[in-house]
VMD Tcl script that builds the backbone (N, CA, C; Angstrom):
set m [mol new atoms 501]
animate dup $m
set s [atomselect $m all]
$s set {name element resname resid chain x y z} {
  {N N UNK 1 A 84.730 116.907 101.154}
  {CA C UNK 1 A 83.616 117.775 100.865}
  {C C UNK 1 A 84.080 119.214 101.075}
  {N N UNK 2 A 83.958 120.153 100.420}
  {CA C UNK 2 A 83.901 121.801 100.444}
  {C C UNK 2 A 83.393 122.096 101.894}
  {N N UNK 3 A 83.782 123.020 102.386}
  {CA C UNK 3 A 83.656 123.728 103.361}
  {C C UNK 3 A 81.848 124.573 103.364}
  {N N UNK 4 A 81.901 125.208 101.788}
  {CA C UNK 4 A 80.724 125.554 101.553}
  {C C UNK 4 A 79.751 124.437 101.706}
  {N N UNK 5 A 80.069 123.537 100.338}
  {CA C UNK 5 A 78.967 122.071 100.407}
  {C C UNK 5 A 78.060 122.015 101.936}
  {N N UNK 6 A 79.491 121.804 102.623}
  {CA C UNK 6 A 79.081 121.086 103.662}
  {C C UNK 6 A 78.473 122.509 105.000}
  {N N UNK 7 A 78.801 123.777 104.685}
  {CA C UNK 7 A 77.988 124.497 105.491}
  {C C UNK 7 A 76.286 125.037 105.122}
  {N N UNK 8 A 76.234 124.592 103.368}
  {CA C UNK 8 A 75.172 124.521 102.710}
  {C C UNK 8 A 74.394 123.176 103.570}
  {N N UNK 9 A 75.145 122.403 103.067}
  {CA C UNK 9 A 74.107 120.875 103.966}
  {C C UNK 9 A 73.562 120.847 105.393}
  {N N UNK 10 A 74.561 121.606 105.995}
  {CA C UNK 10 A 74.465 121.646 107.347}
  {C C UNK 10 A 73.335 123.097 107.983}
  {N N UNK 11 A 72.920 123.357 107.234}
  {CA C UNK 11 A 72.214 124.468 107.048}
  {C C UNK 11 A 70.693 123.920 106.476}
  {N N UNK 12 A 70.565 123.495 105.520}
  {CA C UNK 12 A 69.353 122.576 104.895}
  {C C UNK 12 A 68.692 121.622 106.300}
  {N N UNK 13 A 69.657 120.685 107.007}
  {CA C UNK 13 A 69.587 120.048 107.858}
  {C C UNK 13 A 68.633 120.286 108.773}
  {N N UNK 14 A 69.747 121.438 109.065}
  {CA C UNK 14 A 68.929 122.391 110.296}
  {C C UNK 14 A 67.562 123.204 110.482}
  {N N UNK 15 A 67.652 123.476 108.864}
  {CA C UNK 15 A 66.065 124.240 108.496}
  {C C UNK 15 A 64.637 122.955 108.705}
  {N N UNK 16 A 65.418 121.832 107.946}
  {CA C UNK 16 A 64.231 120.501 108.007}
  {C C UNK 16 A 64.291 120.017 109.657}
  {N N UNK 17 A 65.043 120.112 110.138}
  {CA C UNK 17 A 64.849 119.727 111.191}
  {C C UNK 17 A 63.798 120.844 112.248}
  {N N UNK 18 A 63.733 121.655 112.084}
  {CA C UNK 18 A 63.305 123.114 112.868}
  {C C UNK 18 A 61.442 122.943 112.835}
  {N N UNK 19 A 60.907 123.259 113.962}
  {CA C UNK 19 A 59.834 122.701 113.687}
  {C C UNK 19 A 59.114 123.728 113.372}
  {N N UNK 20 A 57.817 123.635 112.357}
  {CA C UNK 20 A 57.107 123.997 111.353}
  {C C UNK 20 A 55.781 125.077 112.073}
  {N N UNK 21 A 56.115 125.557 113.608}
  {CA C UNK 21 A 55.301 126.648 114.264}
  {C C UNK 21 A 54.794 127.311 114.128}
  {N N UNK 22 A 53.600 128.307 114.329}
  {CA C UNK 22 A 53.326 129.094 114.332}
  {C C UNK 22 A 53.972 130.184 115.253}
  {N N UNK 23 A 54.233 131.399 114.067}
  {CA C UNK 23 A 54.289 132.501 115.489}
  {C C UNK 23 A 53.536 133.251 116.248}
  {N N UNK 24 A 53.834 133.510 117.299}
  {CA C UNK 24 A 52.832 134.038 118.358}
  {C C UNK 24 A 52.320 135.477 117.829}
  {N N UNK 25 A 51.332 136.044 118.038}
  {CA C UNK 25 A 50.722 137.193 117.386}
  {C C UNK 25 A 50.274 138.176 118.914}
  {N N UNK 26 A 50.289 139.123 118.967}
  {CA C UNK 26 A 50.705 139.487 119.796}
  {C C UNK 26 A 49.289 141.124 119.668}
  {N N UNK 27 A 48.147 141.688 120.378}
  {CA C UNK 27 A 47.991 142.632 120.432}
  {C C UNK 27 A 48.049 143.790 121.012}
  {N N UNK 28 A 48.309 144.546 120.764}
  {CA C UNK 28 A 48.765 145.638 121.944}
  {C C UNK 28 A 48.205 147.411 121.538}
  {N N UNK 29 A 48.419 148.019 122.455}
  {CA C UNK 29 A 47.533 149.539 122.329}
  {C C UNK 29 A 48.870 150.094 122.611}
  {N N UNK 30 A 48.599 151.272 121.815}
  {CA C UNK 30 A 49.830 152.347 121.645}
  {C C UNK 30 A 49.179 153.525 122.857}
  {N N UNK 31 A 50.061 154.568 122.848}
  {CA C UNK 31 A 49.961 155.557 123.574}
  {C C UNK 31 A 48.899 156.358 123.248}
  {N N UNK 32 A 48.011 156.288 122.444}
  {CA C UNK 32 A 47.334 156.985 121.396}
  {C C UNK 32 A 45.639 156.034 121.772}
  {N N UNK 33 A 45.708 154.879 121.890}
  {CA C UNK 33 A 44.647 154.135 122.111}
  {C C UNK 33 A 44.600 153.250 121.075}
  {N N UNK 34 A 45.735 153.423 120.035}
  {CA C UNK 34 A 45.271 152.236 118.892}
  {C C UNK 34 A 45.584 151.039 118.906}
  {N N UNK 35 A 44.802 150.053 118.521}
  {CA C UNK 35 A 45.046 148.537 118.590}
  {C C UNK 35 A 46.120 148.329 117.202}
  {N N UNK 36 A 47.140 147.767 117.420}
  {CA C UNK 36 A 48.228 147.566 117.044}
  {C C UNK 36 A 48.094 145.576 117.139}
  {N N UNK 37 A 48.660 145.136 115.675}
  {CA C UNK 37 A 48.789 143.810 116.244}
  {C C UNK 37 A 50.368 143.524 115.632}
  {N N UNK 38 A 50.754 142.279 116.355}
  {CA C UNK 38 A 52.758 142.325 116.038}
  {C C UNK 38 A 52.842 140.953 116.442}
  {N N UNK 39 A 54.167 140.940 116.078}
  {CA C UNK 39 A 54.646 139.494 116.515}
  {C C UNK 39 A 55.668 139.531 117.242}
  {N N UNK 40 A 55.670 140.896 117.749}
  {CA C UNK 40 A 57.178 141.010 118.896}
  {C C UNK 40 A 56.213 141.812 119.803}
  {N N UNK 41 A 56.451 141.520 121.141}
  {CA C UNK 41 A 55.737 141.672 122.078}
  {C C UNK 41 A 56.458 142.648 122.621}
  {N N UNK 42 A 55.748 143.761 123.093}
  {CA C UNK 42 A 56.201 145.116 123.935}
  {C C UNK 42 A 55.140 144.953 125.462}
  {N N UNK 43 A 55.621 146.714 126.253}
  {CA C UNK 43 A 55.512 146.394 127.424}
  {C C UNK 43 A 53.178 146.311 127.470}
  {N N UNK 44 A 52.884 147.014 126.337}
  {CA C UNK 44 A 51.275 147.353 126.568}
  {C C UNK 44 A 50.734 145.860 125.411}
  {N N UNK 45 A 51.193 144.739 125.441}
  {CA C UNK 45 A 50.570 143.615 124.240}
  {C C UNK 45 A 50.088 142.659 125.185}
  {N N UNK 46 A 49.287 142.058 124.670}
  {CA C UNK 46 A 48.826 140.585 125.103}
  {C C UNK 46 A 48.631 139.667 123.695}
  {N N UNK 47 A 49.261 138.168 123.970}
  {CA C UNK 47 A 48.872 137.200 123.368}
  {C C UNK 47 A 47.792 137.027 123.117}
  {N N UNK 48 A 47.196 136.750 121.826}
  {CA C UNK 48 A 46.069 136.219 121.034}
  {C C UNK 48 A 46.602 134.582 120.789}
  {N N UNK 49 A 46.008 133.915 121.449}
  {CA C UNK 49 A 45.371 132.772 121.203}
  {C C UNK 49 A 44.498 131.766 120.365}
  {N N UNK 50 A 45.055 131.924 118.844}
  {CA C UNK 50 A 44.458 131.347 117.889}
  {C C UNK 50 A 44.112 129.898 117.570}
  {N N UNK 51 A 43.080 129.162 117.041}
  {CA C UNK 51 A 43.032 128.053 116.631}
  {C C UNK 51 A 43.784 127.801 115.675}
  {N N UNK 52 A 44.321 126.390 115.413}
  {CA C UNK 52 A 45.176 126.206 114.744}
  {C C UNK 52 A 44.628 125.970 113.203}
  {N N UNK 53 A 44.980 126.377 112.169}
  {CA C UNK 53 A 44.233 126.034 111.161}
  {C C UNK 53 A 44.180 124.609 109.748}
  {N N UNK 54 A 43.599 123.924 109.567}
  {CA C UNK 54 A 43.784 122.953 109.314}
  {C C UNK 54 A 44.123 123.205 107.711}
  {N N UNK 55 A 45.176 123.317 107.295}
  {CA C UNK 55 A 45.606 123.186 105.404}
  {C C UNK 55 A 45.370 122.039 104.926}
  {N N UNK 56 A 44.562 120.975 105.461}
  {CA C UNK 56 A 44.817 119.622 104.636}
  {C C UNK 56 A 44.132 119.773 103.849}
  {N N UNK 57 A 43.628 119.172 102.734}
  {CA C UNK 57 A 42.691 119.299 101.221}
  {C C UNK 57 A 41.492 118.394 102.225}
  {N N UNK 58 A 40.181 118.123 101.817}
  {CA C UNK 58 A 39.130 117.522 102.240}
  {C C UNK 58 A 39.168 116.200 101.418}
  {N N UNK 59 A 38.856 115.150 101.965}
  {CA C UNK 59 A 39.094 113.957 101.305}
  {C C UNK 59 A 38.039 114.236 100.248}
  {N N UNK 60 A 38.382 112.946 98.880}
  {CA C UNK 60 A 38.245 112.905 97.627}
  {C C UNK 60 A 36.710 112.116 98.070}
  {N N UNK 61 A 35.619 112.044 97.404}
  {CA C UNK 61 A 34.365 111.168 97.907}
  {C C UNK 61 A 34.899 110.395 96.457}
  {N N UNK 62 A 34.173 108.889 96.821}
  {CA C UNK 62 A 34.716 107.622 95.694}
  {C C UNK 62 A 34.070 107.911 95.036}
  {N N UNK 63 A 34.633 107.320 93.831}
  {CA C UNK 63 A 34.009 107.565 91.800}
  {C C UNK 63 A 32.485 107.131 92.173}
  {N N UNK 64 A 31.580 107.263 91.510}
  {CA C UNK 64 A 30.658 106.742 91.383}
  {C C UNK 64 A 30.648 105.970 90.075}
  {N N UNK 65 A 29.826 104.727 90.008}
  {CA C UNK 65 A 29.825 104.018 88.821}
  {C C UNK 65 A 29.552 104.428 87.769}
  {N N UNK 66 A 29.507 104.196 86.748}
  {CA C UNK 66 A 29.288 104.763 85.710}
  {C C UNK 66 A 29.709 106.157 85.296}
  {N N UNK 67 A 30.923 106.200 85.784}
  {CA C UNK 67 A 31.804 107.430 85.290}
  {C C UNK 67 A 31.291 108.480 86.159}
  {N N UNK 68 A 32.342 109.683 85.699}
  {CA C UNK 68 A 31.702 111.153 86.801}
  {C C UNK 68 A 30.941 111.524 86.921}
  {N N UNK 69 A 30.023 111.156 85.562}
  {CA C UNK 69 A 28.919 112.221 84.991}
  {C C UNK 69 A 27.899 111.598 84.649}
  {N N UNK 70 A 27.377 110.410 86.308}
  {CA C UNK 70 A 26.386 109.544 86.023}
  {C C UNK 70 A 25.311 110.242 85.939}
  {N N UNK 71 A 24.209 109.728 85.020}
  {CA C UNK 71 A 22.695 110.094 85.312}
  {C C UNK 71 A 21.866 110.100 86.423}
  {N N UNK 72 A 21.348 111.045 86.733}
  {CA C UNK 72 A 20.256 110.603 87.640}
  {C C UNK 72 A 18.966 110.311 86.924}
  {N N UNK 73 A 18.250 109.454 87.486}
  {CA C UNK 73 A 17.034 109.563 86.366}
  {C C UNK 73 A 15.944 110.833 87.160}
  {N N UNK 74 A 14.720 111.485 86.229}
  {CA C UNK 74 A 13.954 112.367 86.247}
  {C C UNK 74 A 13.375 111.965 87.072}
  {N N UNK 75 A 12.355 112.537 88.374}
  {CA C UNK 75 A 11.182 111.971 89.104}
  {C C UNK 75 A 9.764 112.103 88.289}
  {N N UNK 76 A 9.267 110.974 88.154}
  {CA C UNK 76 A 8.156 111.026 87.534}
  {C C UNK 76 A 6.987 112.296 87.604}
  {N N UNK 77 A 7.024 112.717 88.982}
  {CA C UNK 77 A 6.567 113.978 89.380}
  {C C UNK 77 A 6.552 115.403 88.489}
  {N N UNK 78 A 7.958 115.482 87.916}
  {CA C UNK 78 A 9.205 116.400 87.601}
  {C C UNK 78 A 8.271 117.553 86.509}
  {N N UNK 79 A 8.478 118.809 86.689}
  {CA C UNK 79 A 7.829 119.545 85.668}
  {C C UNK 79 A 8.157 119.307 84.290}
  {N N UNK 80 A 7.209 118.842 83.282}
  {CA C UNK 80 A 7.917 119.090 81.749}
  {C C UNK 80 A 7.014 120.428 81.211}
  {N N UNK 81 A 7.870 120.489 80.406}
  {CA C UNK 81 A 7.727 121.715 79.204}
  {C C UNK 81 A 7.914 120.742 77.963}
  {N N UNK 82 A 6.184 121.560 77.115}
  {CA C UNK 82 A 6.597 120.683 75.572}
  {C C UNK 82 A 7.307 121.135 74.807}
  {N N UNK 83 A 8.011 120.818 73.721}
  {CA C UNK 83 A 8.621 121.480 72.936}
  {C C UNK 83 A 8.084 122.984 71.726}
  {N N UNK 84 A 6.929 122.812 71.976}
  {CA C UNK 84 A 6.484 124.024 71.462}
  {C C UNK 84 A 6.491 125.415 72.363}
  {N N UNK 85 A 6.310 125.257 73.612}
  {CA C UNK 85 A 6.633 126.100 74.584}
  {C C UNK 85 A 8.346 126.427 74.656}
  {N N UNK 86 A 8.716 125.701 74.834}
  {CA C UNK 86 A 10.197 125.530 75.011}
  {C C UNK 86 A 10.968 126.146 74.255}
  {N N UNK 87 A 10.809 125.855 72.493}
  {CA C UNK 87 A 10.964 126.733 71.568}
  {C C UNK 87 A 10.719 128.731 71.582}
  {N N UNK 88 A 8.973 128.715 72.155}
  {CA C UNK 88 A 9.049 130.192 72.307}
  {C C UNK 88 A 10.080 130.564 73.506}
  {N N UNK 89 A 9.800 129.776 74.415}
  {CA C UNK 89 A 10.558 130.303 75.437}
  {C C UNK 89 A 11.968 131.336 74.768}
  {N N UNK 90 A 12.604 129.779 74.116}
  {CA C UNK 90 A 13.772 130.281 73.760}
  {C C UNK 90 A 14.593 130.983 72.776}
  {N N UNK 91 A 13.066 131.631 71.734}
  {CA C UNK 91 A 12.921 132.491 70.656}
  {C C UNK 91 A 13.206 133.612 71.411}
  {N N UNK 92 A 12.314 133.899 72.858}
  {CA C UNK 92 A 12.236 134.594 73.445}
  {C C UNK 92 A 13.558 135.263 74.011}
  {N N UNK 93 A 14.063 134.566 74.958}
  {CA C UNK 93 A 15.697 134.898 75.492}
  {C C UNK 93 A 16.296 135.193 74.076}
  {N N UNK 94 A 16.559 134.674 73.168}
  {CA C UNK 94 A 17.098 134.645 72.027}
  {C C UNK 94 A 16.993 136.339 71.804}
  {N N UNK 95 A 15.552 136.737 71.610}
  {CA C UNK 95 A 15.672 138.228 70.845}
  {C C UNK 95 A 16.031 139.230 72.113}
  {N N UNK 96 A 15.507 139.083 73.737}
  {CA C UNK 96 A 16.132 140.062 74.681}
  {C C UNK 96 A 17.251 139.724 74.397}
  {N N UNK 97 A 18.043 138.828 74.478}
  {CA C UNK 97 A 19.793 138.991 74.310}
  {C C UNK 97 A 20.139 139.701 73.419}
  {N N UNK 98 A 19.648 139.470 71.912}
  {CA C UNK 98 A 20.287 140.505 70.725}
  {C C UNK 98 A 19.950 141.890 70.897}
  {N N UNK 99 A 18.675 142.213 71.611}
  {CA C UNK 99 A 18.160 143.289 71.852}
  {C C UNK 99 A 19.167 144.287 72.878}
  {N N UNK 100 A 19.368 143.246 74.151}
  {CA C UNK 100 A 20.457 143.527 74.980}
  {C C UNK 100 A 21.869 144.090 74.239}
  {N N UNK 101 A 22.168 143.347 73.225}
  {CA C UNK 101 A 23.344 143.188 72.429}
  {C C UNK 101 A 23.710 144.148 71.423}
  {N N UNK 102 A 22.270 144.980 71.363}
  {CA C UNK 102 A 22.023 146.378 70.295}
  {C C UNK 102 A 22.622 147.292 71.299}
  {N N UNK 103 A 22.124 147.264 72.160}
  {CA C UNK 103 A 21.880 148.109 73.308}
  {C C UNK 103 A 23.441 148.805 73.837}
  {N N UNK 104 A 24.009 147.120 74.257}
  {CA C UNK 104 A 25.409 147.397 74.506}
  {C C UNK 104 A 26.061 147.886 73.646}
  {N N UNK 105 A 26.316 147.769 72.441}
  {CA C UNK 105 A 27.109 148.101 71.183}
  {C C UNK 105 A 26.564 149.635 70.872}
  {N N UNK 106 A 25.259 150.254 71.114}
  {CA C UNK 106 A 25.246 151.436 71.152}
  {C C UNK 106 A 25.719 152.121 71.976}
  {N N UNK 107 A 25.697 151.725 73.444}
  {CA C UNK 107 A 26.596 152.085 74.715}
  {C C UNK 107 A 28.180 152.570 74.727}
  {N N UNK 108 A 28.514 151.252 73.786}
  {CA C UNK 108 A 30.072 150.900 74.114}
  {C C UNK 108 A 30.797 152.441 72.351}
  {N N UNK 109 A 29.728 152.366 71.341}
  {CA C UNK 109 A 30.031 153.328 70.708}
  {C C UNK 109 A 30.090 154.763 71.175}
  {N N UNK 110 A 28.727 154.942 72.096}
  {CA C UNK 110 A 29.225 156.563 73.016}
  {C C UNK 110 A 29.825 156.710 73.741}
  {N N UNK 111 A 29.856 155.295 74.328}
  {CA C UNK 111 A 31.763 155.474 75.314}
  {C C UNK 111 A 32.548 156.078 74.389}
  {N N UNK 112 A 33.009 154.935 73.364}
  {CA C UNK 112 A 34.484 155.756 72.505}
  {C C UNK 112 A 33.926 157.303 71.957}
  {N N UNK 113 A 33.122 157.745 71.494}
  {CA C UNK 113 A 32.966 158.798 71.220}
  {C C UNK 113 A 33.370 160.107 72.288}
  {N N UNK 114 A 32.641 159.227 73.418}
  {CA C UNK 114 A 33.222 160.172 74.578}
  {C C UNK 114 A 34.469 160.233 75.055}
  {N N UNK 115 A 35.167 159.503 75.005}
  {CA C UNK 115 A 36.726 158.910 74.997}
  {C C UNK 115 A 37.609 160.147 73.701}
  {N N UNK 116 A 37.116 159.329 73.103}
  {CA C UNK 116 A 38.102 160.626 71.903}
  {C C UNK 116 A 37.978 162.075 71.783}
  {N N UNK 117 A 36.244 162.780 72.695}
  {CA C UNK 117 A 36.167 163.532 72.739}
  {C C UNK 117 A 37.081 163.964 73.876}
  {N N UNK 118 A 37.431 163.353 74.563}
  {CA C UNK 118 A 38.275 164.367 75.988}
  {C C UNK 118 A 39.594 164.061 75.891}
  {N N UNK 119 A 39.977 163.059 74.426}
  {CA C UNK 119 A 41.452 162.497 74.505}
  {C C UNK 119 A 41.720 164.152 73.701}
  {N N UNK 120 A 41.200 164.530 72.955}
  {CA C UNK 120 A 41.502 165.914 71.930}
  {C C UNK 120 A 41.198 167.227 73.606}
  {N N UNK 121 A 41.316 167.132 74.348}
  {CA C UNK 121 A 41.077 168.491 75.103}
  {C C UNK 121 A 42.075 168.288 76.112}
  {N N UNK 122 A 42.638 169.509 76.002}
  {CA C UNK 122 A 43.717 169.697 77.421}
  {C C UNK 122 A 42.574 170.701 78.984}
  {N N UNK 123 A 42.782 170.216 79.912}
  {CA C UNK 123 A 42.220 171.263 80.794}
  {C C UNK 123 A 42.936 171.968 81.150}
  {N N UNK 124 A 43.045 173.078 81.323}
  {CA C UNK 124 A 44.080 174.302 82.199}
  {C C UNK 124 A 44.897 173.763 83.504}
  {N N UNK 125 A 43.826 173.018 84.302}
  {CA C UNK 125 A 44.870 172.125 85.184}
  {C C UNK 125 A 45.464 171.187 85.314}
  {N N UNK 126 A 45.557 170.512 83.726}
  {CA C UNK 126 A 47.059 169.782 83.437}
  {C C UNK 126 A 47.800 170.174 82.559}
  {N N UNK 127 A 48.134 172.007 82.765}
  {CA C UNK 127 A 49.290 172.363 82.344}
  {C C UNK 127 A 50.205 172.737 83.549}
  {N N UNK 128 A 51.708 172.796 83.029}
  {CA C UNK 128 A 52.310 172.946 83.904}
  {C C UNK 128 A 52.827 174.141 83.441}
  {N N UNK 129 A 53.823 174.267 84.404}
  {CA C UNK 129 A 54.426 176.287 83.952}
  {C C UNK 129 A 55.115 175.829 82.590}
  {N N UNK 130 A 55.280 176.782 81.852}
  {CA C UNK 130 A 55.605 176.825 80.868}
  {C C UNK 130 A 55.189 176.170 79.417}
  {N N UNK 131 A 53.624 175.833 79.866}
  {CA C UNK 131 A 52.885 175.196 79.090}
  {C C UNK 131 A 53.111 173.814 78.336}
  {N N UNK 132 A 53.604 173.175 78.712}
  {CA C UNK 132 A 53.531 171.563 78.983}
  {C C UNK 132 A 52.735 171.201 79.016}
  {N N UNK 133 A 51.985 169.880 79.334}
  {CA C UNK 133 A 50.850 168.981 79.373}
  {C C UNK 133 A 51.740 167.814 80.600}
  {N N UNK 134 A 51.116 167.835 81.750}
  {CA C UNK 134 A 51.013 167.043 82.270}
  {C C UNK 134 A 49.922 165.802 82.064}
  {N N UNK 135 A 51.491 164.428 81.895}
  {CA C UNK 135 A 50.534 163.234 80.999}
  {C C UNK 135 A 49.884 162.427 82.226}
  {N N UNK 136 A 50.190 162.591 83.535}
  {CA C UNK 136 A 49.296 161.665 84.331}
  {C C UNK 136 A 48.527 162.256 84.876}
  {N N UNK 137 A 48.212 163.670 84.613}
  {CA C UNK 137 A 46.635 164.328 85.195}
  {C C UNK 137 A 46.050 163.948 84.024}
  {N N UNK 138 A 46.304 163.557 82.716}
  {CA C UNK 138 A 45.533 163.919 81.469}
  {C C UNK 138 A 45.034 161.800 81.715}
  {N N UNK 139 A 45.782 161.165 81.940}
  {CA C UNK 139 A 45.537 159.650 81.794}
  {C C UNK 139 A 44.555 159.897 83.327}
  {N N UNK 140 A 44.902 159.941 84.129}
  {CA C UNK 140 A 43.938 160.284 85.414}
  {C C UNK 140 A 42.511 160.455 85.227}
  {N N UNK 141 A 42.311 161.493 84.303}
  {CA C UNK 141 A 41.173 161.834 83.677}
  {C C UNK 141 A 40.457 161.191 82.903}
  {N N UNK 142 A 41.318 161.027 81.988}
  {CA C UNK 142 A 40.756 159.810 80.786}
  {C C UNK 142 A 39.995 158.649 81.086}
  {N N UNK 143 A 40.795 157.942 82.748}
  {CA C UNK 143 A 40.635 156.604 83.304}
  {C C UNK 143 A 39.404 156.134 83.196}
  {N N UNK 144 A 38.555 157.088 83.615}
  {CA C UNK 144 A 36.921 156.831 84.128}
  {C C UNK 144 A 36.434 156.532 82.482}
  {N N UNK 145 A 36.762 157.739 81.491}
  {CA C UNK 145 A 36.453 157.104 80.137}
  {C C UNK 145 A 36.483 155.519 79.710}
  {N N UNK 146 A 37.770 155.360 79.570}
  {CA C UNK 146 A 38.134 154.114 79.108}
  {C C UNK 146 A 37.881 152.908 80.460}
  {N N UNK 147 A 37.706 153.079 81.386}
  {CA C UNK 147 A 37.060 151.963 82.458}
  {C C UNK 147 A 35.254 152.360 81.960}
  {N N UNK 148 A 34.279 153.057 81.081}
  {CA C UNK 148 A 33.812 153.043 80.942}
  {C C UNK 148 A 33.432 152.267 79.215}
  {N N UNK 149 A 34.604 152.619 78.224}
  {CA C UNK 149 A 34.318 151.436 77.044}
  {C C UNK 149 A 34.382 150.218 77.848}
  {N N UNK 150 A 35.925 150.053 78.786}
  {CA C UNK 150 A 36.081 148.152 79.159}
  {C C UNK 150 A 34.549 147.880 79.458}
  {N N UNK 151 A 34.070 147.712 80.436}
  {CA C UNK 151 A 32.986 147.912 80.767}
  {C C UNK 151 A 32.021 147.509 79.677}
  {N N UNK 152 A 31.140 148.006 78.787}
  {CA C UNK 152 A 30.577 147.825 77.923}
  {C C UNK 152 A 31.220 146.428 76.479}
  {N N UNK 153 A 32.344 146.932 76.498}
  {CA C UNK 153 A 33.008 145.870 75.814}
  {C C UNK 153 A 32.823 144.293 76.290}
  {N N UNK 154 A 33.312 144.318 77.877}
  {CA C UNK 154 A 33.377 142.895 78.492}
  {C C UNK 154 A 31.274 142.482 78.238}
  {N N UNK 155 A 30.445 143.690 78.699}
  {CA C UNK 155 A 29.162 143.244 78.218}
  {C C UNK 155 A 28.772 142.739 77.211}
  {N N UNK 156 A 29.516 142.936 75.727}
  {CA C UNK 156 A 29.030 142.591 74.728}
  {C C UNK 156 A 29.879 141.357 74.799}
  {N N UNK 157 A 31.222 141.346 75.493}
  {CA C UNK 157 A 31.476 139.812 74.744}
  {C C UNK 157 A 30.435 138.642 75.717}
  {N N UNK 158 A 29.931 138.690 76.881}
  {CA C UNK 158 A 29.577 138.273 77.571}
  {C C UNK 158 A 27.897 137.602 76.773}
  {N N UNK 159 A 27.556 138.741 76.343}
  {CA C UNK 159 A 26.102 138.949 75.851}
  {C C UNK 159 A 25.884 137.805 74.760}
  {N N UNK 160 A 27.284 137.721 73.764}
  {CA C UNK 160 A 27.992 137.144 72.660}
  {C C UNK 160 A 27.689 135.665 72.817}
  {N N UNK 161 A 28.586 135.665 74.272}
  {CA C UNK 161 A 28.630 134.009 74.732}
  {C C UNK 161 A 27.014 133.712 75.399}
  {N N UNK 162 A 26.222 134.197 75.490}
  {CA C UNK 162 A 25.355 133.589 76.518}
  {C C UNK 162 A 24.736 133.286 75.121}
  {N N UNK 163 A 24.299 134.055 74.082}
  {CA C UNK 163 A 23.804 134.114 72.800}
  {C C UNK 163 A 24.432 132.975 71.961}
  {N N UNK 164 A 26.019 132.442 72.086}
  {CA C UNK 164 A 26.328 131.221 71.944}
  {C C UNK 164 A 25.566 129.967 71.925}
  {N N UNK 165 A 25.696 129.967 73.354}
  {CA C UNK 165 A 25.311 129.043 74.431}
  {C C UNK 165 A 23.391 128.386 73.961}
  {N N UNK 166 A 22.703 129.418 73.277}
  {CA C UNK 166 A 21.858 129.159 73.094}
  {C C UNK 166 A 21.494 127.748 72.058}
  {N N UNK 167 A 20.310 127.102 72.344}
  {CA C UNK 167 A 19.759 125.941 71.353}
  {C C UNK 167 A 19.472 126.445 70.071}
}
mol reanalyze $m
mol bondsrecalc $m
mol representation Tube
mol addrep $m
């Protein structure tokens, strides 16, 4: 066997063998009064004493019969809605969502408007000497713009899907 091989193996060995501890955590106050926490202990620390924490997964509860996605049946009690109600109901959600959906799309258009309006303007304090354009005061600026289309954008696709989702 190689010299390496075998200082590689002998090394692996040693790591699996080494036991799997926690290290000690340690808090301590500086000269200053601040709480400081470490894992190397000086002359002003005291040990913290932690519970140990359990990583195991939580056991699996058994299948139930009839597949994952058994029925429960309704309680006779149970509120119904007739289908003529049910329908307005959901005429109803139906037009606030598109309404919602006008709304956003007018939003998300004066974003970009406002966006392109400040992408065309330099301010005096992102020039530099000799009249340059400093590009990360100018993106700096911009940011709040364009975190203001995302924003409106993610609303409409959102608005999109719930409007999907509908019967």
């Amino acid at each position: 066997m190689k010299p390496q091989a075998l200082c590689l193996s002998t090394a692996l060995l040693w790591l699996a063998a080494a036991p799997a501890d926690a290290q000690d955590i340690f808090k301590c106050a500086d000269v200053d009064g601040r709480v400081l926490y470490s894992n190397v202990p000086t002359k002003n620390c005291r040990k913290i004493v932690l519970e140990p924490i359990n990583v195991a997964s939580p056991p699996k509860a058994p299948a139930k019969p009839g597949g994952p996605k058994a029925a429960t049946a309704t309680p006779a009690d149970f509120p119904k809605v007739d289908d003529k109600t049910q329908k307005s109901r959901d005429g109803d959600r139906r037009r606030i969502l598109e309404n919602e959906l006008a709304g956003e799309q007018k939003n998300a258009e004066q974003a970009k408007k406002e966006l392109a309006a400040q992408q065309e303007v330099v301010l005096p304090s992102e020039r530099v000497q000799g009249g340059a354009i400093n590009g990360a005061k100018v993106q700096e600026r911009l940011q709040a713009y364009k975190d203001k289309v995302a924003l409106h954008e993610r609303n409409i696709e959102a608005i999109r899907k719930e409007i999907a989702n509908l019967r």
